[in-house]
N, C-alpha and C positions, 0 to 999 in steps of 0.2 A: 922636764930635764932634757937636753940638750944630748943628744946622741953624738958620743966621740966617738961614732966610726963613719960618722958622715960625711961624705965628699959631694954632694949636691943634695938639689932640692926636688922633692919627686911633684911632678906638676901633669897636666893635661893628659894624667890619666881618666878614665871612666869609671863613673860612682856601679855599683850593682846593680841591677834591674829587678829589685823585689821592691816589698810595699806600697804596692801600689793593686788596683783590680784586673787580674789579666781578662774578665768577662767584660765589666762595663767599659775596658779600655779596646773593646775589640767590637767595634760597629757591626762590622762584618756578620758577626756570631750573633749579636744582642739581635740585628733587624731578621737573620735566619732561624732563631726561635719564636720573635714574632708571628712572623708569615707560614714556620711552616706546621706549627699547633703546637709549642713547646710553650709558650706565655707561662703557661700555670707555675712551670718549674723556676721561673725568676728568684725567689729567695732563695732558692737552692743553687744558681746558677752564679748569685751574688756573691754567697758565700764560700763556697768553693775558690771563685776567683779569687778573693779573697789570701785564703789559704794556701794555695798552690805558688801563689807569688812575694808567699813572707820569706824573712830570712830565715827563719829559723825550718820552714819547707824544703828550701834548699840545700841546708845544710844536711839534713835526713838526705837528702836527695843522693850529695854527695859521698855522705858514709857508705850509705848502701851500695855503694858501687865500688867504694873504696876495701870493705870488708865484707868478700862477698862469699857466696855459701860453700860448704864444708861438708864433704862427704864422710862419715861414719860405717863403714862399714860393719865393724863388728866392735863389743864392747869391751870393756878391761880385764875382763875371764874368756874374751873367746867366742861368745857367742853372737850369731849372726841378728843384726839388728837394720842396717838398709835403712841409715837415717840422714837426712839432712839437716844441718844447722844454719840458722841465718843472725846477721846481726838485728839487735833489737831498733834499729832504722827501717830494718826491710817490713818488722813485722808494725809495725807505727803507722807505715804507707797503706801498705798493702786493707790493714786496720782501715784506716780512713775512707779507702774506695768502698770498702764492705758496705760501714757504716751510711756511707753517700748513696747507695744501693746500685751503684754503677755495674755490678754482678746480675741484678735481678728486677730492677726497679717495673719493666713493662710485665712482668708475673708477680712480682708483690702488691705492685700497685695496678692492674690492667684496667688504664680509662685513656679517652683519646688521648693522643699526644705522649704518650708515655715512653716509645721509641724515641723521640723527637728529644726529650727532655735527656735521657740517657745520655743521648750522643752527645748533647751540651754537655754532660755531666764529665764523658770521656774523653771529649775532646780538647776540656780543659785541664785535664788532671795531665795531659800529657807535658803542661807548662812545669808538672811539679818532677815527676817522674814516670819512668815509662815500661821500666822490667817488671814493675809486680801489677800491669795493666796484663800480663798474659794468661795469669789463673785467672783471673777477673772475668775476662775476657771468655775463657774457654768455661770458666762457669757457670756466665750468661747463655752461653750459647748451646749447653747442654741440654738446657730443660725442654725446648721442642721436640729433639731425639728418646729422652729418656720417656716422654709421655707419649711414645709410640707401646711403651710398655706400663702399661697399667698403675700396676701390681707395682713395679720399681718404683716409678715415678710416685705413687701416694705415702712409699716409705721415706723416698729422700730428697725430694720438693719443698718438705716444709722450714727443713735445715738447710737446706742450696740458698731458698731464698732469704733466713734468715739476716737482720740485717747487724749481726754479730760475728766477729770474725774470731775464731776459737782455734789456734794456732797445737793447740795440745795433739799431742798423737798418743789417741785414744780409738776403740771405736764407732763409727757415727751415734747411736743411740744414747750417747753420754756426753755427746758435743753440744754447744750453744749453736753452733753454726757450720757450714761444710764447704769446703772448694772444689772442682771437680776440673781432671783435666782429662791427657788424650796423647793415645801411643801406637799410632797409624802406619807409620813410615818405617821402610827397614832396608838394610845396606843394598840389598842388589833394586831397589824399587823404586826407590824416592816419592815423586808422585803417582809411579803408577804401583797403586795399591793392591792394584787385581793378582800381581806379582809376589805378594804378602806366601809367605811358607810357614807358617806360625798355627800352629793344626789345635785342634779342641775336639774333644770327644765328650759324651756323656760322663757326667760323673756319677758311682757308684749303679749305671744300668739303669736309674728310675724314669727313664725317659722324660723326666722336668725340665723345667729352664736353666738346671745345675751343669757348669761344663767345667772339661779341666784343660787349661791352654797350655802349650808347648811351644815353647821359638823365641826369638828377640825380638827389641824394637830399637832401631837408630836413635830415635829422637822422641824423648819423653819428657812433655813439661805438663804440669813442674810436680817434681816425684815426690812431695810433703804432703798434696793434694789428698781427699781420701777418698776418692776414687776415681774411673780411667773407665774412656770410652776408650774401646777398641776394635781389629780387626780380625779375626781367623779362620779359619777355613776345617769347614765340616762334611759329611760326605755328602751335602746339598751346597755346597759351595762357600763362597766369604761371605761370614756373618760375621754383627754386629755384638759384641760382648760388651759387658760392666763390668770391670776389676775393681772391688775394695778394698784398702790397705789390709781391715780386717776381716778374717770369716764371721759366720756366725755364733761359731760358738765363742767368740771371742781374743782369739791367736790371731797372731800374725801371718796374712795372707804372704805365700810366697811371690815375692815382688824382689828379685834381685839386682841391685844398683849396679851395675858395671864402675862405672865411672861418671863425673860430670862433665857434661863438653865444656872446653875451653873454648868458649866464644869471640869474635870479634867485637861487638858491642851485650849489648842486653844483659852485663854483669851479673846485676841483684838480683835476677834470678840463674832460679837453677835446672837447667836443660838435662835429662840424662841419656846414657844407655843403661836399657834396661834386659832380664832373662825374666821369661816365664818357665819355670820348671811344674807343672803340674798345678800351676795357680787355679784358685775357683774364680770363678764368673757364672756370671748369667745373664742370659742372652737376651740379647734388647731386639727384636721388631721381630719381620721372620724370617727364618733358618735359610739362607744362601741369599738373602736380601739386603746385605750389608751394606754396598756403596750407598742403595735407596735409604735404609734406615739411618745412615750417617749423615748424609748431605744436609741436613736440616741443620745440624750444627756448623757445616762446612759453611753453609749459606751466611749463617751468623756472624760466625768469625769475617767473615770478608767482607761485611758489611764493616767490622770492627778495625780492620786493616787500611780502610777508604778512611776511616774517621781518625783513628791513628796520625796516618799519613799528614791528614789536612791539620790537625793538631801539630805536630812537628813542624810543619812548615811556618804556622802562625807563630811557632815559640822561637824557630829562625829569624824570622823577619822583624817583629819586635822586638830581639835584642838587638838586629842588626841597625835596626833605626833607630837604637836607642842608644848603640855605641858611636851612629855617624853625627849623632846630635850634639854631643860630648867631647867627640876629639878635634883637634886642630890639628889638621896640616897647611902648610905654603899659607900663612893670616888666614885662615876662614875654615872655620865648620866645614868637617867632611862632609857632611848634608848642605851645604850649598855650593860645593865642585858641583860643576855641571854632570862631567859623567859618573861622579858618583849617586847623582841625586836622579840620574837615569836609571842607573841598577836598580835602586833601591825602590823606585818605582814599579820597573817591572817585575821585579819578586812579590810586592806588593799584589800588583795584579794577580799572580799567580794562587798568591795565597788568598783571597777572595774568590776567584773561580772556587778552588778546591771545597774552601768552607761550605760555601753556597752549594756544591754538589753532591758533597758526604751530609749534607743538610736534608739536601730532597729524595735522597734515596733511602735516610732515618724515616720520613714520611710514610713514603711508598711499603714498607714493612711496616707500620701503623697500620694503616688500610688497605695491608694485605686479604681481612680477614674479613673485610665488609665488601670492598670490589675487586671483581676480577680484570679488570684493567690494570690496577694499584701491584697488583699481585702478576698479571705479567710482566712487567715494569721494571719490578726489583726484581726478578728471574735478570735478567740482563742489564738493566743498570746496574747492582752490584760489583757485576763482572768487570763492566768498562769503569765504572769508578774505581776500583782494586786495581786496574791494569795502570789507567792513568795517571791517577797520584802517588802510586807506589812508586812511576817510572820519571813523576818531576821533584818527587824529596830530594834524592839524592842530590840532584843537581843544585837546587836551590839551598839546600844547607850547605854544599861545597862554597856558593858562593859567598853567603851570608858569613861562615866562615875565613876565608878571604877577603873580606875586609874590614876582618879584624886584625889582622896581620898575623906576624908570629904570636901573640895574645891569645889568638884564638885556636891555635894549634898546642898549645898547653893546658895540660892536665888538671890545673890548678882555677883553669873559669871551664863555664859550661859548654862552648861550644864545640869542645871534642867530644864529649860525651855525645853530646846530641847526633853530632857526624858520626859517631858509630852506630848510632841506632837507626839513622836513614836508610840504610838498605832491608832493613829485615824483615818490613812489610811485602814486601816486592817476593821476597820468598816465601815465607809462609804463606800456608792454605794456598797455593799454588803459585807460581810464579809466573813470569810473564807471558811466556809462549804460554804456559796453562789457559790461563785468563781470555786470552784474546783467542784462541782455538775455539772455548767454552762462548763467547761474545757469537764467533761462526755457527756454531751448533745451533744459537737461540733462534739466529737470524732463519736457519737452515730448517728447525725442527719447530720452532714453536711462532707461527706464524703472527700471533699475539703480542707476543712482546715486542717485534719489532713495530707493532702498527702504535704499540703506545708508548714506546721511545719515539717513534715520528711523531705521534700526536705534541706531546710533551714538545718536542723540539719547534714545531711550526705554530705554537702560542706567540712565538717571537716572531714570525713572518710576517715581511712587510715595515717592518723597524729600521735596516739599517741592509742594505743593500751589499754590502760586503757578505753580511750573513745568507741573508737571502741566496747566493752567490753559492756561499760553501754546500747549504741545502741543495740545491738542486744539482752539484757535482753527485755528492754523497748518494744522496735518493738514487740517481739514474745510473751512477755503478751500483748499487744493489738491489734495485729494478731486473739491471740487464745480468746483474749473478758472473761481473766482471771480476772477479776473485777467487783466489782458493788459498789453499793453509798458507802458503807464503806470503800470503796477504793479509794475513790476520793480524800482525801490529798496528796495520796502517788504518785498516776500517775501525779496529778499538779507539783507536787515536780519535782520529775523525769524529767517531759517534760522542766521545769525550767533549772534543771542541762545540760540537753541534751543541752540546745539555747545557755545558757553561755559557756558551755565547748566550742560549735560550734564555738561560737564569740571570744573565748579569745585564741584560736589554730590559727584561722586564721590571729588575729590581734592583741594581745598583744604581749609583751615579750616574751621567750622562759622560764624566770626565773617565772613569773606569770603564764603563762598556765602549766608549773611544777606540783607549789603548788595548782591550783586548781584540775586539773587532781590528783595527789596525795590525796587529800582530801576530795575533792569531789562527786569523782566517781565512788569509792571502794564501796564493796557490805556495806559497815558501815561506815553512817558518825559519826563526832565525835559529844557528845551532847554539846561540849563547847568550845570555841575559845581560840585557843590557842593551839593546837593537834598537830600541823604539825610535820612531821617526821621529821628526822635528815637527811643534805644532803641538802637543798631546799637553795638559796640566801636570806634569809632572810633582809640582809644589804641592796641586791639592791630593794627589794620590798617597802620598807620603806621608802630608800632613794627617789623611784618614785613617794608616796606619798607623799612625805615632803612639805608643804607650806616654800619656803625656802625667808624667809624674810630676810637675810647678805649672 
């Protein structure tokens, strides 16, 4: 039927970017589980892609963000209940990471490669959706922490790693499965937790692991979870506590909801403020040992934050070349303007360093546990990964974003969403000056880890003389210890470019390691995308990027 409010013909728009594999369409990722012990997890890595890039993914994707969670405070008689509601989109997602074991899979499954495979697992889910990767997330990363404590750990291990997601709010020993999060941070403090006034005392005198906590927390995700790693301070100092939604005898742990933040991006889930009035806990490692007892999950997460990261940027980049391949402006394909097909290049680059680095630091926590090199490694890789690609999302979805036009600045396709969530890695589990301070410290304090990030770095020595170049600036300022705190962006930076150069010399293309070597490693980077000199394969870079769906 012929639409009578028609006044033109709608033409040289762009089809969607689902149905097709975001794994096997992504070289990048496919040859970094190769190489870096992830093989085993390919069916799993197919199928996920799979998923994450239907339409019907999508569209979950967009509910949940569109109808997003609902604070309950108390029930229709008055009584106080501290509940949150979500659309049955968020619980479908959220569902499926369970199921995918992307919460647990190197402690459900622990055989080599199991880190490795995860991060595939996560870093493709970020194609689908990215708010309920936070439970997930903080649920993976608990079980190191909680198995400082015995006792905890062999009651609520077997339901963490579960690979059923059991959304009821009930008490754990009636659940199929359990999410676990984490309530750190508080208004006068931010990162500096040492700062935390949130007091805990013995509960009932019996000198146990039983405490009763008093204080707030800023920022509590996500408060549906059933139960919470946290902070508070005893008269041995800031310890390490477990908050369960429920006690034991069955009641509801006092957990009181303030409010849900109103966030910038990260909708579908739900961030709170939270009061502890007299809440029970019990104390996770030992009593005034908390930052040490916590870090184990902090580590995780930031491992989780690098992989995040490089995941957004590859869901940027492939829409963006898959909307320059689609549109026409002035007769010709956006992707064969010259300098369009320069940007899209260099984001391209971008997003291959990233993969390949959030790749080899999944590694390095693999065989954290067999060598001690591996394990200095990711003491400070983590850090300079986190600092890094936390500090080129942003940029490169802005761009990616931008040339889409106004399209892409509208609520109704994906790439606003996605620009809300670029920056949130960069904050969480510390943010930038954090990172690159912690990067100083490793250098400063653990003599190890810098000699096996050099190690690491100079596998590439002797390849490509640009590199070579950057090596030996880098080494001899921090040989000669030419820096201090105000210097700490720039050595993270640096130690960044050093790992990528390393990794994409050895294993990318020769047309890739070019442009990033060109670009990259000169005494000047450029401050905007899109710089690359004349001379580089632009065509083949692009082309290796392409989501090629015909």
């Amino acid at each position: 039927m012929r639409d009578p409010g028609a006044t033109h013909e709608v033409f040289n728009q762009v089809p969607p970017l689902e149905g097709f594999n975001a794994f096997l369409h992504d070289a990048a990722l496919v040859e970094a589980m190769d190489r870096e012990g992830g093989a085993w997890g390919r069916e799993r890595h197919v199928s996920l892609g799979e998923w994450v890039a239907s339409g019907r993914t999508q569209e979950l994707a967009r509910l949940a963000n569109t109808y997003t969670p609902e604070l309950h405070t108390f029930d229709r008689v008055g009584n106080r209940i501290d509940e949150v509601t979500f659309h049955p989109s968020y619980h479908e997602l959220i569902g499926k990471a369970v199921a995918e074991e992307i919460h647990a899979l190197p402690f459900a499954e622990p055989r080599p490669g199991a880190q490795v495979v995860r991060a595939g697992l996560h870093f493709l889910f970020n194609f689908a959706e990215i708010g309920v990767l936070c439970p997930v997330t903080m649920t993976y990363a608990a079980v190191p922490t909680l198995r400082q404590q015995p006792d905890l750990a062999a009651e609520w291990e077997p339901k963490i790693v579960s690979d059923r997601y059991d959304p009821r709010f009930m008490p754990m020993p009636r659940k199929t499965g359990a999410t676990i999060g984490m309530a750190m941070t508080e208004k006068q403090g931010g990162s500096d937790v040492r700062a935390n006034t949130t007091r805990a005392v013995p509960a009932g005198g019996n000198g146990g692991g039983d405490y009763l906590l008093t204080g707030h927390k800023w920022f509590c995700s996500a408060p549906m979870c059933d139960g919470f790693l946290t902070l508070a301070n005893t008269e041995a100092g800031l310890t390490c506590f477990f908050v369960p939604r429920w006690t034991p005898d069955g009641e509801r742990n006092v957990f009181l909801i303030q409010r849900l933040k109103d966030k910038l991006g990260n909708k579908s889930n739900a961030s709170s403020e939270i009061e502890y009035r007299n809440t029970w806990a019990r104390i996770v490692g030992e009593e005034g040992r908390g930052v040490r007892t916590i870090i184990e999950m902090v580590h995780h997460t930031r491992l989780d934050t690098g992989i995040s990261a490089a995941g957004i940027m590859r869901a940027a980049v492939a829409r963006a070349i898959h909307h320059a391949s689609h549109r026409t402006a002035f007769q010709r394909k956006l992707v064969d303007q010259p300098a369009m097909r320069r940007v899209l290049a260099d984001i391209a680059v971008e997003s291959e360093a990233a993969t390949m680095l959030a790749m080899r630091v999944a590694r390095a926590f693999d065989e954290s546990a067999i060598s001690d090199s591996e394990q200095a490694f990711a003491r400070i890789a983590v850090a300079v990964a986190k600092f890094w690609l936390c500090k080129r999302t942003p940029a490169l979805v802005a761009e990616a974003l931008e040339l889409h036009g106004g399209n892409g600045y509208v609520e109704t396709g994906e790439m606003a969403r996605l620009y809300r969530e670029a920056p949130l890695n960069g904050i969480w589990e510390g943010s930038g000056n954090v990172m690159a301070l912690d990067v100083l410290r490793a250098i400063g304090r653990e003599p190890g880890a810098m000699e096996a990030l050099s190690a690491e770095m100079r596998l590439a020595a002797g390849v490509d003389r640009r590199f070579d170049a950057h090596l030996d600036r880098l080494g001899e300022r921090i040989a000669a210890k030419r820096f201090g705190e105000a210097d700490a962006r720039q050595i993270a930076m640096e130690l960044a470019l050093g790992l990528q150069g390393s990794l994409i010399l050895r294993y990318a293309p020769d047309f890739v390691a070019d442009a990033f070597c060109a670009t990259r490693l000169g005494e000047g980077i450029g401050l905007a995308f899109g710089l690359l000199p004349d001379g580089l394969d632009e065509a083949a870079i692009v082309d290796r990027a392409r989501p090629k769906l015909d």
